[in-house]
Structure formats: structure tokens, C-alpha cells
VOGU-3710 file (C-alpha; in Angstrom, 3 decimals, decimal comma):
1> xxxxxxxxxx> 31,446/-15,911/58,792  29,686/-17,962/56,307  27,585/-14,794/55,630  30,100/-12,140/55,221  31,821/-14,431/53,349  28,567/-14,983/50,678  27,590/-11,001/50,678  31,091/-10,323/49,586  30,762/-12,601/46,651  27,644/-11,462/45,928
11> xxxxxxxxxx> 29,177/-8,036/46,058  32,273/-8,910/43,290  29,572/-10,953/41,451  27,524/-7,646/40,511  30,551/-5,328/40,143  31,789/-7,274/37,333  28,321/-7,648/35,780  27,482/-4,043/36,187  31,470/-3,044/34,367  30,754/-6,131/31,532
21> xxxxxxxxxx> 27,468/-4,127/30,516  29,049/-0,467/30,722  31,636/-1,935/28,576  28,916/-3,231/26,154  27,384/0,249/26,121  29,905/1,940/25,277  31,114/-0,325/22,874  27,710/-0,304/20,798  27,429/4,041/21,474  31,195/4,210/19,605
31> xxxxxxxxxx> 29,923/1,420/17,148  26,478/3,680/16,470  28,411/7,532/16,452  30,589/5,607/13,693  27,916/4,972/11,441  25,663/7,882/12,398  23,514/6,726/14,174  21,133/7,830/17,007  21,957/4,822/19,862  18,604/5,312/21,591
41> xxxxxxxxxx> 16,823/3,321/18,267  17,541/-0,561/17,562  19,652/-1,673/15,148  17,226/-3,951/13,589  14,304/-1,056/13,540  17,235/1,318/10,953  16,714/1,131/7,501  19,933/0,263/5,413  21,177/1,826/2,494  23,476/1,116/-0,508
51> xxxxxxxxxx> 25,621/3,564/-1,358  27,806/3,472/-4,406  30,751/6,574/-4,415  34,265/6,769/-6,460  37,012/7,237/-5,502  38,436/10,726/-6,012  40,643/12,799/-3,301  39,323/14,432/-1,185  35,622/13,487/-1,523  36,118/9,354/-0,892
61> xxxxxxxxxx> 39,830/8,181/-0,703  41,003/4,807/1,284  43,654/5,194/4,336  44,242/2,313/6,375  41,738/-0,161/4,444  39,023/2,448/5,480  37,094/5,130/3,349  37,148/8,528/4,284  36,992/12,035/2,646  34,337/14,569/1,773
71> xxxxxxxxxx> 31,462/12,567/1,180  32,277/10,241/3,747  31,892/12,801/6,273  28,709/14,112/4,357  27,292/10,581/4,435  27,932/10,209/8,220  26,129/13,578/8,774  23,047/12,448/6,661  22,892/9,337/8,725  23,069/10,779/11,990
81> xxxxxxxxxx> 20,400/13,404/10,823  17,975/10,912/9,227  18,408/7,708/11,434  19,583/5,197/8,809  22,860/2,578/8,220  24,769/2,438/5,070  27,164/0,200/3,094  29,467/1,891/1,015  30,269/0,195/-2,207  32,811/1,556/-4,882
91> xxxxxxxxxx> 31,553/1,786/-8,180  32,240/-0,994/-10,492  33,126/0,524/-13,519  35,028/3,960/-11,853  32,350/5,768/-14,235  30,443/8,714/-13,209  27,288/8,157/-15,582  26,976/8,419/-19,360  24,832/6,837/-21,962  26,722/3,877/-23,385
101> xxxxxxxxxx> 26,198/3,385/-27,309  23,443/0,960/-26,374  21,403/2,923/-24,500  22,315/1,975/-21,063  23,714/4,015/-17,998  27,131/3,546/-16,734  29,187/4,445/-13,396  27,074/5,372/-10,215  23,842/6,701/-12,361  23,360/2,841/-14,012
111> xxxxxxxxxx> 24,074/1,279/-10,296  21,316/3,759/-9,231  19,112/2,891/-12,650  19,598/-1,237/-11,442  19,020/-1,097/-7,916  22,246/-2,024/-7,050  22,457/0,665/-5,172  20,014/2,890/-2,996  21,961/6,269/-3,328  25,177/7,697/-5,121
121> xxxxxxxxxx> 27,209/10,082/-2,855  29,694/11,787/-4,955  31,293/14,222/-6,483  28,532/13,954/-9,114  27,468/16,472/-11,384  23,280/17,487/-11,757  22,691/17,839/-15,546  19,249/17,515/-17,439  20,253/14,005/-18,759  20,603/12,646/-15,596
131> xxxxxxxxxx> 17,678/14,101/-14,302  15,312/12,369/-16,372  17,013/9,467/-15,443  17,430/9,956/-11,641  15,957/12,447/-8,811  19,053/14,416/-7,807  19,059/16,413/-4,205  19,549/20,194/-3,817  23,005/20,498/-4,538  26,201/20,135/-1,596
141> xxxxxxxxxx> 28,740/21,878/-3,508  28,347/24,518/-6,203  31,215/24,022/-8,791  32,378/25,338/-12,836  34,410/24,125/-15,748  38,030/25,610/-15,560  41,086/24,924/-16,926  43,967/24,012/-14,822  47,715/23,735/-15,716  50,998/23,623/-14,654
151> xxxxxxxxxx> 53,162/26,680/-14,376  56,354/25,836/-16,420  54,585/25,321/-19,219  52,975/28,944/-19,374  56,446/30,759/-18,605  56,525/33,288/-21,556  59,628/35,865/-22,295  58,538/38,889/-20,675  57,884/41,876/-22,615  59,952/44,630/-23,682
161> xxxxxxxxxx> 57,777/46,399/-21,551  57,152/44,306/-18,904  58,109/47,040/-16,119  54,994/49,298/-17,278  52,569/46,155/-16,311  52,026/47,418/-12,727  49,980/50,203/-13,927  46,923/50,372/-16,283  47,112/52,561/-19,152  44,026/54,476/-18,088
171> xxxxxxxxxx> 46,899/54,913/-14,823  49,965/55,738/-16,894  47,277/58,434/-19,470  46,592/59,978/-15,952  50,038/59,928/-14,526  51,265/61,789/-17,762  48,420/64,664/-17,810  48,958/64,976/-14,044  53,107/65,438/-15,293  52,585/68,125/-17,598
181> xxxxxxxxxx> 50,109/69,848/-15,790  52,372/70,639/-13,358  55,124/71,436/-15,079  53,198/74,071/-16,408  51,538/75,198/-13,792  55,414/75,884/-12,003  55,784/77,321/-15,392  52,858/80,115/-14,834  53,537/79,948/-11,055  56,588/80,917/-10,994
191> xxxxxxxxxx> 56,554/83,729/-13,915  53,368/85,369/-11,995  55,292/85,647/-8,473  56,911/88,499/-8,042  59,380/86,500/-5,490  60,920/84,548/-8,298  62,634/87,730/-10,217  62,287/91,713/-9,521  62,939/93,229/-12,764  61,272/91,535/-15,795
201> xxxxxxxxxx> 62,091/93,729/-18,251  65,815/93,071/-17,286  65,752/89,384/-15,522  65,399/85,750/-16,914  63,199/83,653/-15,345  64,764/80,588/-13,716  62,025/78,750/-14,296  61,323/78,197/-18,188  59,166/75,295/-19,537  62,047/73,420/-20,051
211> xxxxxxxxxx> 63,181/73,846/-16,724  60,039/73,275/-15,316  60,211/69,546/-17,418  63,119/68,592/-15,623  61,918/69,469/-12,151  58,866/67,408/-12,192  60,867/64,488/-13,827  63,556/65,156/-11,155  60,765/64,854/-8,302  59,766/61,420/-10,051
221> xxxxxxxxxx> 63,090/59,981/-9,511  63,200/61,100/-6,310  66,286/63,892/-7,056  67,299/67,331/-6,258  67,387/69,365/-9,475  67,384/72,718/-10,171  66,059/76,083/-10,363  65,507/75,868/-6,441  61,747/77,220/-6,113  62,125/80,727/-3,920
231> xxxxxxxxxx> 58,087/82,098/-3,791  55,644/80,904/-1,573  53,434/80,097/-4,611  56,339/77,691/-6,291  56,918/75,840/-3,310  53,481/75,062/-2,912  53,489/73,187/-6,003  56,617/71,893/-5,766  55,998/70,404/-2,373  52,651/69,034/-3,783
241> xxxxxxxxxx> 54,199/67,310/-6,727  57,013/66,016/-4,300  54,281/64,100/-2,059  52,481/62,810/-5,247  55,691/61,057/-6,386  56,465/59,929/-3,440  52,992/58,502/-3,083  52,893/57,375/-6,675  56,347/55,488/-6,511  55,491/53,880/-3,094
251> xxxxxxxxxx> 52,611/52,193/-5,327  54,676/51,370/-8,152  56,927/49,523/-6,275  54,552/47,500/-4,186  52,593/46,341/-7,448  55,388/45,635/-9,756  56,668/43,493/-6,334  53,581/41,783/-6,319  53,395/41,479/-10,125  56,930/39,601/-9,765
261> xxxxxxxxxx> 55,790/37,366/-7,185  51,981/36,371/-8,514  53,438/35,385/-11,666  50,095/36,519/-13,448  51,778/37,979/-15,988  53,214/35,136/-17,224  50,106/33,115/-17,759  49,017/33,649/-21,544  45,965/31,362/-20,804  43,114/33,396/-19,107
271> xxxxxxxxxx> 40,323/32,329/-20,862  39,101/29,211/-23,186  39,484/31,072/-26,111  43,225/31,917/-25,234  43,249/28,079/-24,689  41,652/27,122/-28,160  44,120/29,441/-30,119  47,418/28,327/-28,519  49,288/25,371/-30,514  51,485/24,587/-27,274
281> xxxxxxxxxx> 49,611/22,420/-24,917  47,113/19,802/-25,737  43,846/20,059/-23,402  41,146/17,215/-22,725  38,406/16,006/-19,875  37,337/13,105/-17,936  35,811/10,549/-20,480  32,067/10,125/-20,501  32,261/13,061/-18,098  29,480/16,014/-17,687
291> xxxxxxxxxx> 31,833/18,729/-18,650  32,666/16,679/-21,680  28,800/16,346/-22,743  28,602/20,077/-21,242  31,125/21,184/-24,443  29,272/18,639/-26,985  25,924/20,560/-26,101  26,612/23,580/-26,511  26,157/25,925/-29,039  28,924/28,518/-28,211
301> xxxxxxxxxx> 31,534/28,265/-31,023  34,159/28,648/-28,402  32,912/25,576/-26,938  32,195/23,585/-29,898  35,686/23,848/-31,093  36,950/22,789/-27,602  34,815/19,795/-27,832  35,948/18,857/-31,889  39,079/19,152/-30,548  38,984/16,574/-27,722
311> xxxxxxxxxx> 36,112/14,398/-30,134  39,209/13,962/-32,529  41,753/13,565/-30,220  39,421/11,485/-28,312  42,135/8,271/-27,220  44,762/10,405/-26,651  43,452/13,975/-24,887  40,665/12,136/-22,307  41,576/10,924/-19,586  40,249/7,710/-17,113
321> xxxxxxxxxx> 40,112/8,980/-13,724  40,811/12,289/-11,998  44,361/11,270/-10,667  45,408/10,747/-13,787  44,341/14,012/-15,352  46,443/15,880/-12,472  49,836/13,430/-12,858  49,465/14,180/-16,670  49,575/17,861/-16,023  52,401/17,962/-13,732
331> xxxxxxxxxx> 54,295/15,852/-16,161  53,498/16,888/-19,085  52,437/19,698/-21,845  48,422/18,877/-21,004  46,038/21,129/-19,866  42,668/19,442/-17,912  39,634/20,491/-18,172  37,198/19,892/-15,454  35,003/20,737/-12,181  37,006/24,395/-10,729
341> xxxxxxxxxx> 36,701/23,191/-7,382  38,409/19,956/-7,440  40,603/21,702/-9,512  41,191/24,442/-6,462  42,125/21,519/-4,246  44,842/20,256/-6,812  46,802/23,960/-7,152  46,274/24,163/-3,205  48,272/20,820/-2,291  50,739/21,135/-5,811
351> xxxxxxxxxx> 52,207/24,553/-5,526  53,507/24,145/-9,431  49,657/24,193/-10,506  47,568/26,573/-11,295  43,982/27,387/-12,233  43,457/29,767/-15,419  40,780/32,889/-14,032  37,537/31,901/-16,182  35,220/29,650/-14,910  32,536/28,496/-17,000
361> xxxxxxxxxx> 29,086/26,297/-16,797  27,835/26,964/-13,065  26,793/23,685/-11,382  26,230/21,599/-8,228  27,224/18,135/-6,986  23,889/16,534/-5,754  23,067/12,609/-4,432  21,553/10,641/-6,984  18,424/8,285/-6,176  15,876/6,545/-7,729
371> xxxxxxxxxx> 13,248/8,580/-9,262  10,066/8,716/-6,595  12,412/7,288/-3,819  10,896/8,753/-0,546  14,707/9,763/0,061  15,113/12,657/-1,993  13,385/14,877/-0,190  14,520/13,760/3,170  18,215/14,247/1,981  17,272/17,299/0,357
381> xxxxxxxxxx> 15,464/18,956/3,756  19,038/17,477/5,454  21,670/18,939/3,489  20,386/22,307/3,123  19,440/22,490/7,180  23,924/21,332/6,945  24,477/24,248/5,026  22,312/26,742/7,202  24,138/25,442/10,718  27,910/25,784/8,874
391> xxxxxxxxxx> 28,669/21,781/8,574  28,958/21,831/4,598  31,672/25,073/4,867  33,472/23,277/8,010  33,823/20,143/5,476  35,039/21,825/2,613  37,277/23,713/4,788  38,674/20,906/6,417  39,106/18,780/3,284  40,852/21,821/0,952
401> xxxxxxxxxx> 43,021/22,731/3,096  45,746/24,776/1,263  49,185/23,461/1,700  51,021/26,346/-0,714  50,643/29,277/1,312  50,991/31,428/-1,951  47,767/30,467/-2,843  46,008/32,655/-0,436  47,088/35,364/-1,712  45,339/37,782/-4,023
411> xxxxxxxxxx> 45,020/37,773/-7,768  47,280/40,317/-8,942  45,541/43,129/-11,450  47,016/46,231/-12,704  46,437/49,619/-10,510  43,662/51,354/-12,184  43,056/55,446/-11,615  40,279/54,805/-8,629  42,795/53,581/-6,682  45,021/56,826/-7,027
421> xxxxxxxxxx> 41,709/59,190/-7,267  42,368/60,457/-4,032  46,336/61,220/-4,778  45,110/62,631/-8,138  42,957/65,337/-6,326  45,556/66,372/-3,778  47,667/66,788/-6,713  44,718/68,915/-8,348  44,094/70,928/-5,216  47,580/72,145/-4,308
431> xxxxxxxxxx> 48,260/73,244/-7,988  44,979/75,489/-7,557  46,384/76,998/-4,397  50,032/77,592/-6,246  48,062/79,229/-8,696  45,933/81,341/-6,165  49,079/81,970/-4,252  51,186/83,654/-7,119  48,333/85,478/-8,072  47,573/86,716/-4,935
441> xxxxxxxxxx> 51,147/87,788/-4,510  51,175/89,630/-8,014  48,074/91,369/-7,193  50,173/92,920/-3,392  53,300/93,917/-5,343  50,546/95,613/-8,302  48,442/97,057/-5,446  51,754/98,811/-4,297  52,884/99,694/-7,450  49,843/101,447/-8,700
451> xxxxxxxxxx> 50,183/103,651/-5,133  53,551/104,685/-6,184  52,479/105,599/-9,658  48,765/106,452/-9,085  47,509/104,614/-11,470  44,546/101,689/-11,384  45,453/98,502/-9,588  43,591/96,959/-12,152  45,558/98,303/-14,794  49,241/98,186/-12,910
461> xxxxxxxxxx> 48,116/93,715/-12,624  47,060/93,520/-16,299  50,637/95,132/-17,195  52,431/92,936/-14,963  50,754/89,807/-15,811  50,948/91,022/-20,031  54,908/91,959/-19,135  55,486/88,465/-17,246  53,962/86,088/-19,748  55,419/88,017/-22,854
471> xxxxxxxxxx> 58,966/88,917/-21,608  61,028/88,270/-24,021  59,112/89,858/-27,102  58,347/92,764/-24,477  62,544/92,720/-24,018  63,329/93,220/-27,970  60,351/95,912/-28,260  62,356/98,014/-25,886  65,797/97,257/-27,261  64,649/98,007/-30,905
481> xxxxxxx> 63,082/101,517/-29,204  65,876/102,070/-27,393  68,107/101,592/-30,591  65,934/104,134/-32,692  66,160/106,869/-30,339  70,028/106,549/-30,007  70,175/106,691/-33,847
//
């Protein structure tokens, strides 16, 4: 008894051992996949790193006393990948990296430049200044300068002409060539078939030019109209024209419905010139920003009045952090100028902003280390091997995810011709068979004729087509003969 009764201890004894140390396991695996890192290699053996960020949604943002965002996620990859720890550190300052006026760095480049920090994972820019500085990795996002705004405060009277927007004028040239061609060919059509009237000499055509006018405008608005089309030939053209317009309008519609809902047209500020010239909304940058020493640099005249502008202006039009540039838009007549793609992720969760077309300035947000650190090529080899297995675009599309589903939509642009080429050429091909068809049916009725008067069906066509395309002066030749004789 005394036996059992020791095995069975012995037995509870190693069962709670054996759960204490799968609890410990586990505990240190969830404690290593949080900081990225590989369990299977002591803590002690892991390098550690410093790593200074800012705060800016979505790359680092805090939620529940706890960083997270874009580059949080990026860091945690890195680690994972290259086996090390980090401590993330905000920077001090909330500076990016400029040159102060005595000659040292600020923000995340000067924490790099002092040691104070290893690495700087951010949404930071890679310019030539701060390489010299710094070593800067092969860029994790590619990004521009744009321009974004809010959309009451580009809401323009529309035109006078607002409803002829939909189409180019390249289109609307087209659409009026394609008008009176027709019109004239129902013209010709329908004075060459024999179908349409029996006597010439003594019979008005239905179909005059002015006639023919209102029958391709009355096909455009989608209206019966008369002279009813009786020859083969006519009705060929007629029912051409009919499926062009129906064709046509079917486009109109859509386009001018999607011009009314894109709102393009009512956004006078496409470009940074359009934004220089206008005297309604005052524009500025992040201070001590790259896209700030981006306009200062360079030589484009556009750009160097943008940047006089803001220089002037300079405590009232820049701007401290991010945040603030994107509440001062929504509030306000102010126009921010700064990295397109954070800019994307503002319109995309504030349905009343928008981001003006032109993009400007190509660049890349790379990690900034110490020049000859043995980690910039390490993190280089890691983030582009990220963006060959489809972790970078799984990041960015987790992290800008659109919240205005408008914003998925299509730019809208005028309809230009090669959209319609293929309408255009039906159009072009069943006039050429009107046309063949009335001539073929002259040529039966002359072929008959010149039986009956045994003459050459050459000559009996050229008299009938001379007689229908001259019938009126042909008409008063015969009445003034007619007269003579009588006298």
C-alpha cells in the first residue's frame, strides 16, 4: 500500500512538472514570435537594436499603450528574417532630419548621426543630403510630392457648357462630320433610287437636304420624323444612322453619369502650376521636411515659386507634424503638400479629401543607419527578398485600406474618338452600302429602260443620274420649251 501510494505521487509530482515547463515554452515561443524572433537561438546570443520611428498613421501609431502600424509590422518582419531584438524609441524632437542653422542633424537622421539609435524605421525619405550623412537601404515604399485638398473648397460654378464635358472635342469634330455625312449621303441616296419617286421630271423628292438635316437630328433624339425612307438603299442608311445614335447616346449618358458622380470636373487644381496661379487657397509642407528642401533645390520655376511662396509664408503655411497638415485641410482653405502615398491613405479614410492628378519628385522610404554599419546590407538583402515573396504589398494593403468606397473607382476622362472607332466605321460602312445599293438599283431600272428605248445602258444611267441630281433646273428647261412651242 505504501508503494502504490508513493508511485502515485511520484506520478502527480511529474505531471505537474512536465505542464509547468510546457507552460514556460509556450510562454517564451509567444514572447519570441512577438519580437521576431527565431525561439530555437538564446536570448542572450541576439543582438539588440535601437530603433528610433515617429509617429505618423499608419506607419507607427500607439493603441492600447502599444506601437503598431506599417513599420511596426516591417520591423517585426526584419527581425524574424535577420535574428535580432529591438527597442523602439520615438524620436525626441518629432523631426524627420534637416540641417539645423548650426550644422547639426535633427529628428531620426541626428539620433542615427549620435548613436542614440542603431536604425531609423520610418516613413523617411532617401535624398542625397542624407546620404552623405547616413547609409540608407533599398527603398520599402516608392512615393511622390502631390497636392492634396479638400473638396468644398474646389467646387467651381459649372460651365455654360458643362453638358458637352463628357465628350472630347476631337469626339464632338467627329460626331459632327459623321452628322453631315449622312445627311447627305440620304440626300444622294435617296435622289439616285428609283424607289423613292417614278417620274423626276414631274415628282419632288421627299427627301431634300433640308429634310435629310432633320432626319439625322431626329434619329439623335431618338424621334420619328419624316419623309419615311421607302428604297432599300435609304433604309440602309437610315437604319445605320439609327444604331449609331443609339450607340452614341448610350455613351453619352454613361459618361456625363460618371462625370456627375467623379466630380473631376469640378477640381480646377490638376497640376502645381494650376496651384501656384490660384489666389484661393494657401498651400505649405512639413517643416524641415524633404519635399520642402526638394522645392528649395530645384531649378524648375514652377517649383521655385512654390517654395518662395512657403519661404515667405514660412510661420504660417508649414506645418509641425503630419496630423496637423490633414486637420488643417479639412478645416480650412489649405492645401498640403507632401509624400502622394500618405496622402492616398488620408482621401481613402476622409471621403471629403482628395488628391490633385500630378505627382511629382519620384522617391522611396528607406531605413537609415550608420554609414559602414554591417546592417545595411543585411536589411537591404531582407526587404527586397519581402517584396519578391508579396509581404511589403500585403502590408500596404492591409494598412491603406480604403474606407470611401468611391475611391476605387476610376478617374473620370473625357471619351476620346478610339473609343467610338469601331461605331465610327460601322457608321462608314453602311453609308457605302446605301450608296452601292441606290446605285445598283438605278443601274436595274436604266438597264430596263435602255431595252425599251434601245439605247446604251450606259447612256440611259448617265441621263438618269444628270436628270436626278439636276431636277429642278432640268424642270424649268422643259417648262420654258414647252412655253415656246405653245407660243
Amino acid at each position: 500500500m505504501d508503494k502504490g501510494l508513493s508511485f502515485l505521487l511520484c506520478v502527480i509530482t511529474t505531471m505537474l512538472l512536465l505542464g509547468e515547463s510546457s507552460r514556460t515554452g509556450t510562454s517564451r515561443n509567444d514572447d519570441a514570435l512577438s519580437q521576431g524572433i527565431d525561439s530555437r537561438v538564446p536570448e542572450a546570443a541576439l543582438p539588440t537594436l535601437t530603433v528610433t520611428t515617429i509617429l505618423e498613421d499608419p506607419y507607427v501609431m500607439v493603441r492600447s499603450a502599444e506601437l503598431e502600424g506599417y513599420c511596426i509590422d516591417l520591423l517585426k518582419a526584419l527581425a524574424a528574417m535577420l535574428r535580432f531584438r529591438y527597442r523602439v524609441k520615438v524620436v525626441g524632437d518629432g523631426q524627420y532630419g534637416a540641417v539645423a542653422p548650426g550644422g547639426n542633424w535633427t529628428g531620426m537622421i541626428g539620433e542615427v548621426l549620435r548613436r542614440e539609435a542603431d536604425i531609423a524605421v520610418a516613413p523617411l525619405t532617401v535624398t542625397s543630403a542624407r546620404e552623405e550623412v547616413v547609409s540608407f537601404t533599398t527603398p520599402f515604399l516608392q512615393t511622390g510630392i502631390g497636392i492634396l485638398l479638400r473638396k468644398e473648397t474646389l467646387s467651381q460654378e459649372m460651365s455654360f457648357f458643362h453638358f458637352l464635358a463628357p465628350f472630347s472635342k476631337e469626339t464632338w469634330t467627329g460626331l459632327l462630320f459623321a452628322y453631315m455625312l449622312t445627311c447627305f449621303c440620304l440626300f444622294l441616296v435617296a435622289r439616285l433610287s428609283p424607289c423613292e419617286w417614278n417620274e423626276p421630271k414631274n415628282e419632288e423628292n421627299h427627301f431634300t437636304f433640308l429634310n435629310s438635316l432633320w432626319f439625322g437630328a431626329g434619329a439623335l433624339t431618338l424621334q420619328g420624323v419624316t419623309p419615311r425612307p421607302k428604297a432599300l438603299s435609304v433604309r440602309v442608311v437610315a437604319a445605320v444612322w439609327w444604331l449609331f445614335t443609339i450607340a452614341l447616346l448610350a455613351a453619352y449618358i454613361a459618361n456625363f453619369t460618371a462625370l456627375l458622380s467623379s466630380g473631376s470636373e469640378q477640381l480646377p487644381i490638376q497640376t502645381f502650376e494650376d496651384l501656384v496661379k490660384q489666389r484661393k487657397l494657401e498651400f505649405g509642407t512639413l517643416e524641415g521636411s524633404s519635399t520642402f528642401y526638394f522645392f528649395k533645390n530645384s531649378k524648375n520655376p514652377i517649383h521655385q515659386m512654390i517654395y518662395e511662396y512657403m519661404d515667405k509664408r514660412r510661420d504660417h503655411v508649414l506645418v509641425k507634424t503630419y496630423q496637423e497638415a490633414v486637420q488643417r485641410v479639412m478645416e480650412s482653405n489649405y492645401a498640403f503638400i507632401g509624400e502622394s502615398i500618405s496622402q492616398d491613405l488620408a482621401a481613402a479614410r476622409h471621403c471629403n479629401l482628395i488628391r490633385a492628378p500630378e505627382v511629382i519628385g519620384a522617391r522611396g522610404f528607406g531605413i537609415a543607419t550608420t554609414q559602414a554599419s554591417p546592417w545595411t546590407k543585411q536589411l537591404s538583402v531582407a526587404v527586397l527578398k519581402l517584396r519578391e515573396s508579396g509581404d511589403l504589398d500585403y502590408l500596404r494593403n492591409k494598412w491603406w485600406e480604403s474606407s470611401c468606397l468611391h475611391r476605387s473607382r476610376e478617374r473620370w476622362s473625357p471619351l476620346q474618338p478610339q473609343a467610338l472607332g469601331g461605331l465610327f466605321l460601322t457608321l462608314a460602312i453602311g453609308l457605302a452600302l446605301g450608296v452601292i445599293a441606290a446605285v445598283a438599283e438605278l443601274s436595274n431600272k436604266s438597264r430596263r429602260a435602255a431595252g425599251h428605248a434601245k439605247k446604251s445602258c450606259c447612256a440611259v444611267f448617265t441621263e438618269e443620274i444628270c436628270t436626278r441630281l439636276h431636277i429642278k433646273k432640268n424642270t424649268r428647261q422643259s417648262q420654258e420649251t414647252s412655253g415656246r412651242a405653245n407660243a
